[in-house]
Every structure is written in structure tokens, then in C-alpha cells.
C-alpha positions as a Python dict, from the first residue, in 0.01 Angstrom:
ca = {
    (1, 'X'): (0, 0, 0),
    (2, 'X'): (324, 188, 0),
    (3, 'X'): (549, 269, -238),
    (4, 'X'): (763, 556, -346),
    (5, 'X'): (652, 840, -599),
    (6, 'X'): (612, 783, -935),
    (7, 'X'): (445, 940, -1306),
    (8, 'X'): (124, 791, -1195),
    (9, 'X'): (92, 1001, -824),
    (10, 'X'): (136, 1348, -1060),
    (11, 'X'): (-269, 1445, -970),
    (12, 'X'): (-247, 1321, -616),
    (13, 'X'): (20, 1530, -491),
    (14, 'X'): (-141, 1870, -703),
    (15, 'X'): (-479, 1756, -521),
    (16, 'X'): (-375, 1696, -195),
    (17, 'X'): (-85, 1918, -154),
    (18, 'X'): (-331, 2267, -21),
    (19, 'X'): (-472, 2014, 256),
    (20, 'X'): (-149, 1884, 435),
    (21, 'X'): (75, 2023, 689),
    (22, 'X'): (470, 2140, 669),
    (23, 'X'): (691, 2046, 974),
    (24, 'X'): (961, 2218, 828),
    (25, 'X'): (893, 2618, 925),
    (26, 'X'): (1216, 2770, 802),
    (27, 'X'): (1117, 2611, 439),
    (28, 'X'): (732, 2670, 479),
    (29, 'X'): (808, 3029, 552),
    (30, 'X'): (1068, 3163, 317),
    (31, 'X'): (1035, 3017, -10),
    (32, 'X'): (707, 2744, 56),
    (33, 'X'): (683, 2357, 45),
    (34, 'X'): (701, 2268, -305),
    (35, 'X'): (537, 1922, -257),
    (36, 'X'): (533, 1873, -604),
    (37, 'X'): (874, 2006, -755),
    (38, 'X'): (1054, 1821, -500),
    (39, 'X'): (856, 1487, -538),
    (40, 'X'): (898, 1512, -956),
    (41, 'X'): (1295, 1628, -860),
    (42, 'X'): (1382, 1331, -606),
    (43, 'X'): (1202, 1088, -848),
    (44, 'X'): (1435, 1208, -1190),
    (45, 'X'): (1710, 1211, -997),
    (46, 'X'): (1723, 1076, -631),
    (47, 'X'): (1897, 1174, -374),
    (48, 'X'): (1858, 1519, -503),
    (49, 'X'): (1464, 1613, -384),
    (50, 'X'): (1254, 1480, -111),
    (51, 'X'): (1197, 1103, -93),
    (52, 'X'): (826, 1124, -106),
    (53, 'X'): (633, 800, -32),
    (54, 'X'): (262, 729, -185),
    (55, 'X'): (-29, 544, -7),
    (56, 'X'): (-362, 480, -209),
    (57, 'X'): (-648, 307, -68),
    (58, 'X'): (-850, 142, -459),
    (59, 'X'): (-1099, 11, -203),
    (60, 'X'): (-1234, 360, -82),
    (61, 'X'): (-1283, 601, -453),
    (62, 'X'): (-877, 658, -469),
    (63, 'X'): (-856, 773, -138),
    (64, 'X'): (-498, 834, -43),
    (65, 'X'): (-187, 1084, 134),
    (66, 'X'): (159, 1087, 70),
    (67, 'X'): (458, 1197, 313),
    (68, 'X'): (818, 1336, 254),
    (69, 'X'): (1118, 1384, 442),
    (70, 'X'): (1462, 1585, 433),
    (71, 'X'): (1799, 1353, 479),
    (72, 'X'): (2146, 1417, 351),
    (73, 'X'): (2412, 1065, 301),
    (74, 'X'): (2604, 1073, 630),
    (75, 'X'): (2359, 1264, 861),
    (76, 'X'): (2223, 1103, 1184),
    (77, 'X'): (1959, 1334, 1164),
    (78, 'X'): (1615, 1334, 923),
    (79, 'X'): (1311, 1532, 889),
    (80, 'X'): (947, 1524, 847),
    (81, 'X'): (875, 1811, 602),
    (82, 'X'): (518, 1733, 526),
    (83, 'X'): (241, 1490, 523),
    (84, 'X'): (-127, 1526, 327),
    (85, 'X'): (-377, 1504, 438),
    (86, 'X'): (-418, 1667, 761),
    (87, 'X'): (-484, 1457, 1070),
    (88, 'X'): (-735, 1226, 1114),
    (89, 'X'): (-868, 902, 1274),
    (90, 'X'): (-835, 683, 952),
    (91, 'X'): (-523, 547, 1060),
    (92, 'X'): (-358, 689, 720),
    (93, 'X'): (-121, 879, 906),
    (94, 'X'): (5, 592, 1119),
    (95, 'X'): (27, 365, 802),
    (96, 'X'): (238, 680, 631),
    (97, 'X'): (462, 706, 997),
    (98, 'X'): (514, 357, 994),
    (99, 'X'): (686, 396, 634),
    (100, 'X'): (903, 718, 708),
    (101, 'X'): (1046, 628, 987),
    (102, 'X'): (1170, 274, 846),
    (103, 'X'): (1311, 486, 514),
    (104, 'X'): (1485, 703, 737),
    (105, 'X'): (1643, 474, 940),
    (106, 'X'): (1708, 216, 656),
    (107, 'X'): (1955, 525, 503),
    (108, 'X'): (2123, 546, 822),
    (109, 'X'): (1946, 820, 990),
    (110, 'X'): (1909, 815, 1414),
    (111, 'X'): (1630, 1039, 1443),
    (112, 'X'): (1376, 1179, 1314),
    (113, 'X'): (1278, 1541, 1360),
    (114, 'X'): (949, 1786, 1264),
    (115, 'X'): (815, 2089, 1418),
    (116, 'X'): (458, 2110, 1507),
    (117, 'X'): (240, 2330, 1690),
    (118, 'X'): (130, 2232, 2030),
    (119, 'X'): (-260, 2337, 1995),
    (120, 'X'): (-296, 2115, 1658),
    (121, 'X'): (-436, 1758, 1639),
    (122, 'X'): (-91, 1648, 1452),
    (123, 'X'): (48, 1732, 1772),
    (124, 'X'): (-119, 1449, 2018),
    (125, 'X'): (-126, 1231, 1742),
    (126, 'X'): (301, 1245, 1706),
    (127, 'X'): (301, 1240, 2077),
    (128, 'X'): (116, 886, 2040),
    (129, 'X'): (337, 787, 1782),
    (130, 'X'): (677, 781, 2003),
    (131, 'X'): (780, 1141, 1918),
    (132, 'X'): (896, 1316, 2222),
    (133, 'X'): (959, 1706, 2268),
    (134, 'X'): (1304, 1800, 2255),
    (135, 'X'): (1289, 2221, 2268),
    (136, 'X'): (1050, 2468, 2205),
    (137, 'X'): (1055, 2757, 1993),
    (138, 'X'): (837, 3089, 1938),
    (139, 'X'): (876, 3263, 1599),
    (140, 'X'): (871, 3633, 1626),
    (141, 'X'): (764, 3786, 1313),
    (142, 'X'): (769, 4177, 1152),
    (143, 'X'): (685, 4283, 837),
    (144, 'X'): (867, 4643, 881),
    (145, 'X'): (1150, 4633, 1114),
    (146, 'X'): (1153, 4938, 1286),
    (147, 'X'): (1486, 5091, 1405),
    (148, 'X'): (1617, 5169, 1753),
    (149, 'X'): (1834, 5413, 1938),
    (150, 'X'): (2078, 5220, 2086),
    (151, 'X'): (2489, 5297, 2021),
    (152, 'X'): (2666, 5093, 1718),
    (153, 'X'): (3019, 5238, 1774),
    (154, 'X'): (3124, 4913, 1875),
    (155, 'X'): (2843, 4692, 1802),
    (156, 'X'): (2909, 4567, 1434),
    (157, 'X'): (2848, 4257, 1220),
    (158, 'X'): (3036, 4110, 942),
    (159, 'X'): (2935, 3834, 701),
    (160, 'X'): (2999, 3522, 786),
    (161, 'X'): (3321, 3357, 584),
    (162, 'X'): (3437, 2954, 563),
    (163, 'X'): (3726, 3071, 844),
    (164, 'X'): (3479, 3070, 1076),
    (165, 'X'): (3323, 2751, 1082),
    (166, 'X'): (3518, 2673, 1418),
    (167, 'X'): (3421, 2930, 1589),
    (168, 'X'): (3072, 2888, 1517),
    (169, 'X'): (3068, 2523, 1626),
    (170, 'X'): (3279, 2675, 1966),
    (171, 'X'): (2962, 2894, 1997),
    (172, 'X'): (2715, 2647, 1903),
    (173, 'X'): (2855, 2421, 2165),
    (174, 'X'): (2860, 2687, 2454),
    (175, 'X'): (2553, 2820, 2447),
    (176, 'X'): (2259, 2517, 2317),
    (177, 'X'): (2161, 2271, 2605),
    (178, 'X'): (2343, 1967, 2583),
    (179, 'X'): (1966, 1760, 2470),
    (180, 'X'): (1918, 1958, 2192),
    (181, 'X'): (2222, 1898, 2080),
    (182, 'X'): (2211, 1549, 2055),
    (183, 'X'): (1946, 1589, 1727),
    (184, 'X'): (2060, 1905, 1612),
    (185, 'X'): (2358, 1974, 1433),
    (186, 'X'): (2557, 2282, 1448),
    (187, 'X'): (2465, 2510, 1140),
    (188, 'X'): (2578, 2423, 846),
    (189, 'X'): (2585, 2681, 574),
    (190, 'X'): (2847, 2927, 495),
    (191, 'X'): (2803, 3243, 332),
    (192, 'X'): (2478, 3276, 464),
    (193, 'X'): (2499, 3434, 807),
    (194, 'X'): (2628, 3738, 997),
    (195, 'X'): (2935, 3737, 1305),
    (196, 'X'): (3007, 3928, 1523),
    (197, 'X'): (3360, 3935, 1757),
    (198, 'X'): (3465, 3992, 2070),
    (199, 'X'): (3796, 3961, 2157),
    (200, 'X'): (3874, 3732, 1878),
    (201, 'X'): (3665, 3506, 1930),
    (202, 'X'): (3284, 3454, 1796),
    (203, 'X'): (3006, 3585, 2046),
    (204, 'X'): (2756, 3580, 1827),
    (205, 'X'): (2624, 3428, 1495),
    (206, 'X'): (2275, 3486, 1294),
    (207, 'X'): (2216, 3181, 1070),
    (208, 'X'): (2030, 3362, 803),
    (209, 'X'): (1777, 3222, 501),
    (210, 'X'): (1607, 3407, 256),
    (211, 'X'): (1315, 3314, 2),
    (212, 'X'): (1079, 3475, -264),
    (213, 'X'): (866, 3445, 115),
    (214, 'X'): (1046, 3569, 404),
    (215, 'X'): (1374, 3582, 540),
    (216, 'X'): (1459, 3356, 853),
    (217, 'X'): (1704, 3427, 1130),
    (218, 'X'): (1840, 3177, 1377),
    (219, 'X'): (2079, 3361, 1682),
    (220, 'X'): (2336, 3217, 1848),
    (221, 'X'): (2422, 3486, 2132),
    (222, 'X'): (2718, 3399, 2389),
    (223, 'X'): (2592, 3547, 2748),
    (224, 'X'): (2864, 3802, 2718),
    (225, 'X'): (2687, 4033, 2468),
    (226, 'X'): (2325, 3960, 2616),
    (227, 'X'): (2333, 4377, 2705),
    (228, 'X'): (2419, 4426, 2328),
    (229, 'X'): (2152, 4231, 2176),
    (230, 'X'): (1943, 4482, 2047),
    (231, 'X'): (2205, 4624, 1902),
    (232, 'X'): (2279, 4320, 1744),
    (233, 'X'): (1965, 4242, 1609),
    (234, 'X'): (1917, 4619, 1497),
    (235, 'X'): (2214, 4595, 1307),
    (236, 'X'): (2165, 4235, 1174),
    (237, 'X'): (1850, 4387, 1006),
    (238, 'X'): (1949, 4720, 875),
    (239, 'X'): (2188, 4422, 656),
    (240, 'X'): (1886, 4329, 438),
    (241, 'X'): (1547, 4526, 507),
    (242, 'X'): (1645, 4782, 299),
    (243, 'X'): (1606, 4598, 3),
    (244, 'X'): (1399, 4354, 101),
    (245, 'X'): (984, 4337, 124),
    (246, 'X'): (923, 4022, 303),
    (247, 'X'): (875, 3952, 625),
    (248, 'X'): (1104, 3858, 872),
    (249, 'X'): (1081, 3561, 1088),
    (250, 'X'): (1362, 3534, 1448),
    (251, 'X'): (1337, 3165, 1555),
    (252, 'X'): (1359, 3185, 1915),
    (253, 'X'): (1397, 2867, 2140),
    (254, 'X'): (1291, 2804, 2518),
    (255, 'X'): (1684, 2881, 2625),
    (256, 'X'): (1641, 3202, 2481),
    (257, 'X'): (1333, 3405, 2654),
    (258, 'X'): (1541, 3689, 2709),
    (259, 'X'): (1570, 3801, 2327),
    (260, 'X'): (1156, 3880, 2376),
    (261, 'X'): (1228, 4222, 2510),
    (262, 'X'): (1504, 4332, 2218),
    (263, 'X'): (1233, 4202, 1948),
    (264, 'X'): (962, 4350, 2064),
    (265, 'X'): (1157, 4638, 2123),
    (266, 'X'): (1233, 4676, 1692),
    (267, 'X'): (868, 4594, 1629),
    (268, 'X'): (814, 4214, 1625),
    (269, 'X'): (571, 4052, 1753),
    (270, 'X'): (499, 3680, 1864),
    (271, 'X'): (356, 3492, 1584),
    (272, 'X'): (347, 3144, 1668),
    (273, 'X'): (466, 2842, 1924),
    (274, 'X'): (564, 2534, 1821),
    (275, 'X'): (742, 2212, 1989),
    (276, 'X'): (1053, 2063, 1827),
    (277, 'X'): (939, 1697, 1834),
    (278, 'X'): (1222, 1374, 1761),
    (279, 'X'): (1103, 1038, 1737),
    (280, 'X'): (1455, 800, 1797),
    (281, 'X'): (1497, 546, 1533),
    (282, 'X'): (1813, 442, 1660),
    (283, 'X'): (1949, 271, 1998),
    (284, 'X'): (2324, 338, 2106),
    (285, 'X'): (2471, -10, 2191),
    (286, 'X'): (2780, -30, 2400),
    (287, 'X'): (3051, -286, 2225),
    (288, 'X'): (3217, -490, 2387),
    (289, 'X'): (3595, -483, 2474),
    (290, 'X'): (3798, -749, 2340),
    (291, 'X'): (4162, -880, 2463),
    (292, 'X'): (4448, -925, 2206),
    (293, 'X'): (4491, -1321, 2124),
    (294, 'X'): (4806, -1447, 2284),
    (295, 'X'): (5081, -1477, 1990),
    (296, 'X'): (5078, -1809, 1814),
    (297, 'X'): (5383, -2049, 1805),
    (298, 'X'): (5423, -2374, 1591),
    (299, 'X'): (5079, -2343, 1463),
    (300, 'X'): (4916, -2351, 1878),
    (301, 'X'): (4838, -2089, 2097),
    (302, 'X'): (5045, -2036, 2381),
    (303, 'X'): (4880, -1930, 2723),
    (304, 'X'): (5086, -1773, 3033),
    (305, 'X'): (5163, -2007, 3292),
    (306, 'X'): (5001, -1928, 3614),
    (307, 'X'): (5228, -1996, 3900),
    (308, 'X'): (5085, -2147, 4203),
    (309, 'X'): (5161, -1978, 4590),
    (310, 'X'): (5443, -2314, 4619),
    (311, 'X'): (5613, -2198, 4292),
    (312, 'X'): (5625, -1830, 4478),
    (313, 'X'): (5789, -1924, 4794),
    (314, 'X'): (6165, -1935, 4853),
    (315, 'X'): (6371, -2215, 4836),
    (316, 'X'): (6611, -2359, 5047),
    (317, 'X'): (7004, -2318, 4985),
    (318, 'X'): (7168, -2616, 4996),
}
């Protein structure tokens, strides 16, 4: 009942594709889903789009949904990007879980990561299907930026070059709780983002992402410039909303409640909550330790002689 995409599923995905729901916000909000470009991509050339998988139901008029997920060769970490229909009590999307999960963790994958809101049906219906929350995160949204008074003497960004891909992961490392960093990588892209120094070393980073949608920021602030971070974010904005028309999204997670006051400060305002939600697909199991074999002589192994407490005593002089 299964099966991968193919020429056939064209009408399904077009049909289905306004009634699902994206787990994936930085994609949903700055350039869209794209069920159906990236279904038609990974099936001409795969590895290359999202593996989309099909279920169809003859008995019931054609019913039928179809699911997709994101997963690079050599990441531990997948995730669910979207899923059509919407929830219900069909059982369709356990039948389409079922499948995802096993095609991530056939192609190596540990986990198995979406973002959903916590209000939403899809929500207790994950929660039922072994996904456990991980983080939380409330995107703060703005359509005009507006601009603040505080000093920028000092306060400066830079884009982001490949030289700085260990600091990043140095900053990464400090500042995200220790669980979420066991199904989130450090970020990835270069190019992309802003930096800012402090005595030579990184203090903060804004992972940036634009689309024909929105633009979508994701800080990294080292407690040493939490007094600066309007500043920061002031000056990370005046990079780009000059030219720019779309909205701007700040991802904001649980261990970061204190950037509410900067952002509402330049005119955002909270748009939505949502729980980061990882189902495991993989269990860590401890190896054993093995001793080197004793060295082999004339074709038999040779094992120490174990001397008894007689062979240990001291003998007599005659």
C-alpha cells in the first residue's frame, strides 16, 4: 500500500498538496513547500529532492496521502517536512509514519525530527506515535523592522566567511543545552549568516535564510553580549530590510526568553509556538571490549603459565 513516488501520483500530490501540513517552518516560511517540484525532482534524480512515499487506498474512490522527508548521506539526523492530508482518525497517518520512519532509518538516519504546533491535532497524534519534545521555539515575526536608538560604535556585524566555521561550532557548543544537541547539528551553511567578535573570538552568529517568502534568522548569542543584543539584532536587520519586502521571521527557542524584550523592542511581535518533536529510530549499543589473542607459536596458541603460591615461595640453599 506503499510505495515511493512515481508518473502515476502526478494528480495526487497537485490535489492533496493545499490540505497537508509542513513540519519544516524555516522552508514553509521563506520560499514554501514545493510538494510537487521536489517529489517530480527526487524521483528524476534521487537523492537530489525529497523522498516522497505514496499510499492509495482502490478500495475507498482513490482515497490516499503521501509523506516526505529531508535527509542528507552521512547525517544522523532526518526530517518530516510534510504529510497530506491533515490529521485524522483513519489510521492513514500511522500507516504513512510507519513507512518514514523505516526509510529514514534504513539510510542510516538516528532520528527523526518535525516541528509542530502544540494546539494542533498532529500534535497528540506524534506524541502517540513515540515522538517526544526536545525544545521549544516561538517565531517572532515583523513585516517592517523598525529601528532603535541604541549605540553601534562598537556593536558591528560582518558576514559570515568559511574561516569561521570553528568558531561557530565553539559557539554552538557553549551556548545550546546539551539535549538539543544530541538531534541538532551545528549550522551548516556558509556564506549565509552574519558574526560578530569579541575579543577574537565569535560571540555571536545569525544563521540567516532568505526566500521569494520571508527571510529567517536563527541567533546564536554567547551570554557576554546579552546587554548588546538589540544592538545586534538592529544591526543584523538594517543588513537586508532595505532591500527587502518580506517579512522577517527570528526563531527563538525556550533557552532564549530573554531576546523577547530586544524584538519587541524593533517591532516584532509573537507569531506562533511550536514544539521541536524527535522520534529516535536508533538505539546506542555499547561494544564490547575485546583482549588481544596471545601470539601463536608452531601453529598452537600459547597461554601464560600461572604460577601457584608453592612456585612463589623461597627455596632452600643447599
Amino acid at each position: 500500500m506503499i510505495r515511493p513516488f512515481d508518473w502515476r501520483d502526478f494528480g495526487l500530490i497537485r490535489r492533496l498538496s493545499e490540505h497537508g501540513v509542513c513540519f519544516d517552518s524555516e522552508a514553509a516560511l521563506t520560499r514554501g513547500p514545493h510538494t510537487l517540484q521536489s517529489a517530480v525532482l527526487s524521483f528524476l534524480a534521487p537523492g537530489a529532492g525529497l523522498p516522497t512515499f505514496i499510499w492509495r487506498n482502490n478500495d475507498h474512490n482513490g482515497e490516499g496521502g503521501f509523506g516526505q522527508i529531508r535527509f542528507r548521506h552521512g547525517d544522523e539526523l532526518a526530517r518530516l517536512v510534510y504529510m497530506a492530508p491533515a490529521y485524522s482518525e483513519n489510521g492513514l497517518w500511522e500507516t504513512l509514519f510507519e513507512c518514514l520512519t523505516a526509510e529514514a532509518a534504513s539510510r542510516g538516519a538516528h532520528s527523526l525530527v518535525a516541528e509542530v504546533d502544540e494546539h494542533s491535532p498532529e500534535f497528540e497524534a506524534m506524541r502517540r506515535f513515540g515522538f517526544a519534545i526536545y525544545t521549544r521555539q516561538h517565531l517572532w515575526r515583523a513585516s517592517k523592522p523598525r529601528g532603535t536608538t541604541a549605540p553601534f560604535d562598537t556593536i558591528r556585524l560582518r558576514s559570515q566567511h568559511s574561516s569561521d566555521s570553528f568558531g561557530i561550532q565553539s559557539l554552538y557548543a557553549n551556548t545550546v543545552p546539551r539535549l538539543v544537541q544530541q538531534v541538532e547539528p551545528p549550522p551548516a551553511r556558509y556564506g549565509h549568516g552574519y558574526i560578530f567578535e569579541s575579543a577574537g573570538e565569535v560571540a555571536a552568529f545569525f544563521d540567516v535564510s532568505r526566500g521569494p517568502l520571508g527571510i529567517w534568522v536563527q541567533p546564536y548569542l554567547h551570554p557576554s553580549v546579552f546587554d548588546n543584543s538589540t544592538a545586534l539584532l538592529a544591526d543584523l536587520l538594517r543588513q537586508f530590510t532595505d532591500r527587502e519586502t518580506v517579512p522577517v521571521y527570528v526563531c527563538v527557542r525556550s533557552h532564549q526568553d530573554w531576546l523577547r524584550t530586544p524584538l519587541a523592542a524593533l517591532g516584532f511581535a509573537d507569531w506562533a509556538e511550536q514544539a521541536v518533536m524527535v522520534k529516535r529510530l536508533a538505539v546506542r549499543v555499547s561494544e564490547p571490549e575485546f583482549s588481544p589473542l596471545q601470539a601463536i607459536v608452531g601453529g598452537k596458541a600459547t597461554t601464560p603459565l600461572i604460577k601457584s603460591n608453592a612456585d612463589t615461595e623461597a627455596k632452600p640453599v643447599i
